[in-house]
C-alpha positions as CSV (number, residue, x, y, z in Angstrom):
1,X,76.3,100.8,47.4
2,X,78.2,100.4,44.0
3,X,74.9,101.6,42.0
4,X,75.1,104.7,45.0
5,X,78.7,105.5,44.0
6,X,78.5,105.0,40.4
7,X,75.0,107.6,40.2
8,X,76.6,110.4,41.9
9,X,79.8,109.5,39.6
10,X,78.0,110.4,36.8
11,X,76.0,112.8,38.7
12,X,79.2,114.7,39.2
13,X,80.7,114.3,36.0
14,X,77.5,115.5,34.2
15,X,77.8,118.6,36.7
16,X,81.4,119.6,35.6
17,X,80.5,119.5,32.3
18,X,77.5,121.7,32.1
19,X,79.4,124.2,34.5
20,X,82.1,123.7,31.6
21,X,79.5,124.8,29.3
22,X,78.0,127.4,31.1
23,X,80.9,129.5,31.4
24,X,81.8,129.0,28.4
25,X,78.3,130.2,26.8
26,X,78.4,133.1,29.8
27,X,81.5,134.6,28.4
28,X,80.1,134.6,24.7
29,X,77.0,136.1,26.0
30,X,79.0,138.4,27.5
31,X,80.8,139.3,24.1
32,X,77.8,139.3,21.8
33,X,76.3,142.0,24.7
34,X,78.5,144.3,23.8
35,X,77.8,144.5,20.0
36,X,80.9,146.9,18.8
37,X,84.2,146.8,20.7
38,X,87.2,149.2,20.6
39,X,90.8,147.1,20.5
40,X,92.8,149.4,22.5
41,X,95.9,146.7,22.3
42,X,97.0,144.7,19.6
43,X,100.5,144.0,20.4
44,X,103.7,141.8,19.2
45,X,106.4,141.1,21.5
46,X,105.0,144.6,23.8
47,X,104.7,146.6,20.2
48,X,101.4,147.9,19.6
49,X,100.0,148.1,16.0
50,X,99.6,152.2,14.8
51,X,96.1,151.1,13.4
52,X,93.5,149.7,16.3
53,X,90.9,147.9,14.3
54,X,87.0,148.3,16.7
55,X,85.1,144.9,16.3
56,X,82.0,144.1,15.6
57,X,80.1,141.2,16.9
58,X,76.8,140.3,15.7
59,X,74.4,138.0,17.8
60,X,75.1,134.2,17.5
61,X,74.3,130.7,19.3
62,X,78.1,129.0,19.1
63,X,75.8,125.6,19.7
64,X,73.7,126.6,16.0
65,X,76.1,128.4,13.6
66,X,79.9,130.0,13.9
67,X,80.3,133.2,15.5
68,X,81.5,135.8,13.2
69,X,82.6,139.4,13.8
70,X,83.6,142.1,11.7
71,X,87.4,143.4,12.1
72,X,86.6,147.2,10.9
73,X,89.8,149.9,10.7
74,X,89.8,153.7,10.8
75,X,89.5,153.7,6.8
76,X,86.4,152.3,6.6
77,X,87.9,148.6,5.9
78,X,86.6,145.7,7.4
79,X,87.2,141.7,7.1
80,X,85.5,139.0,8.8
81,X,86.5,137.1,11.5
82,X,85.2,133.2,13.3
83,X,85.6,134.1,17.0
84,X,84.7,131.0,20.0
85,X,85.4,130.7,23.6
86,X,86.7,127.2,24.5
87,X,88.3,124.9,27.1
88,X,85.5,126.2,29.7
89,X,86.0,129.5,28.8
90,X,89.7,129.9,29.4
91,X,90.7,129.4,25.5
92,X,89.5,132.0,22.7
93,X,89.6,132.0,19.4
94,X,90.1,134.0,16.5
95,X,90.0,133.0,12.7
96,X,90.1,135.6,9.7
97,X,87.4,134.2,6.5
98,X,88.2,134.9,3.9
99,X,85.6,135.2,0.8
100,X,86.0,135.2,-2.8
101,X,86.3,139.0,-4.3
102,X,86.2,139.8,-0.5
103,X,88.0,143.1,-1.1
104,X,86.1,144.4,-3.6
105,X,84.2,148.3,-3.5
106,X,84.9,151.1,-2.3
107,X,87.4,150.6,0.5
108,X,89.5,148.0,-1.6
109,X,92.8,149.2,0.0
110,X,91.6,149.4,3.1
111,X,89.5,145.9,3.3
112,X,92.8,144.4,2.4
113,X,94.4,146.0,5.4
114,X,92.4,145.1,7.3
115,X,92.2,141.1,6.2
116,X,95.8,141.3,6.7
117,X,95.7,142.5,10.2
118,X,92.6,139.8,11.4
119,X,94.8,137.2,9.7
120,X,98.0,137.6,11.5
121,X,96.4,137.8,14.7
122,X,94.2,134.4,13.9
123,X,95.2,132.1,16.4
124,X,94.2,130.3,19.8
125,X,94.5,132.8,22.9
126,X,94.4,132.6,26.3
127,X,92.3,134.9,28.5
128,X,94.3,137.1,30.5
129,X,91.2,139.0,31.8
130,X,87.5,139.1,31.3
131,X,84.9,141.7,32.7
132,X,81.9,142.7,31.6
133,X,83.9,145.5,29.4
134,X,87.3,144.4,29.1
135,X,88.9,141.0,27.9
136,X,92.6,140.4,27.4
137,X,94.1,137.8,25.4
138,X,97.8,136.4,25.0
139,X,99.0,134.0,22.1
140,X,102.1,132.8,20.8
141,X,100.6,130.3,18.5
142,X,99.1,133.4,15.7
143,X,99.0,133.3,12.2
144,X,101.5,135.9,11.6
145,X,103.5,136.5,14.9
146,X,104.4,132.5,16.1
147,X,106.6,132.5,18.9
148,X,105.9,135.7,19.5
149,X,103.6,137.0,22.0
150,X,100.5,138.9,20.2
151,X,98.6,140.3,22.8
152,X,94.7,141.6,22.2
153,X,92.7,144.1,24.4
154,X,88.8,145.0,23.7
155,X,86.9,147.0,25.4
156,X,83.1,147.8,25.7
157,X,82.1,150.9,23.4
């Protein structure tokens, strides 16, 4: 009886975790799918930014290598960005890289912007909302805007 109860113990424990998992990986499947999304909210405190950066995400296994993105504005400026879904899928992620002479070219001015922007909104988020083309996420922990409340919304191009 004891070995009976402790196998489905584990049995069970070992289920809750890969479900964990799962929806974890389903909802960065679901964001690598989409390749390039448009930010059509990226708020402080209800303010909305004048420049809406798009992102890019490139294809990635978060169990093999760090998920990275590319923060792009309207000027042709772009900065990268470490991006994870956590705590079975209910925590995301956001962390501006930067690189050594990361701003140098062509769009100096505007790669600076935009490193500026991805940093202040690096933090830990919750997910608000999550479809197959929308997600909305709510911090008060960010970079630039703690105890504030930075919201970000993308949507599927």
């Amino acid at each position: 009886m004891k070995k009976s109860l402790l196998f489905l113990s584990v049995a069970a424990v070992a289920i809750l975790f890969v479900a964990a998992c799962n929806k974890t990986n389903q909802r960065t499947k679901r964001l690598i799918k989409g390749g390039e999304w448009t930010v059509t909210e990226l708020s402080v405190d209800g303010v909305n930014e004048a420049e809406l950066p798009k992102w890019e995400i490139s294809d990635c296994d978060p169990y093999e290598a760090v998920c990275i993105g590319k923060w792009e504005n309207e000027e042709g400026g772009h900065a990268d960005f470490a991006w994870q879904f956590n705590n079975e899928g209910t925590q995301f992620i956001v962390s501006h890289q930067a690189e050594e002479h990361e701003h140098e070219g062509e769009h100096d001015h505007a790669s600076e912007e935009a490193a500026e922007q991805a940093f202040h909104f690096s933090g830990t988020y919750e997910v608000l909302e999550y479809s197959k083309t929308k997600m909305k996420f709510s911090s008060t922990t960010t970079e630039g805007y703690a105890a504030q409340t930075a919201v970000i919304v993308i949507e599927k191009k």
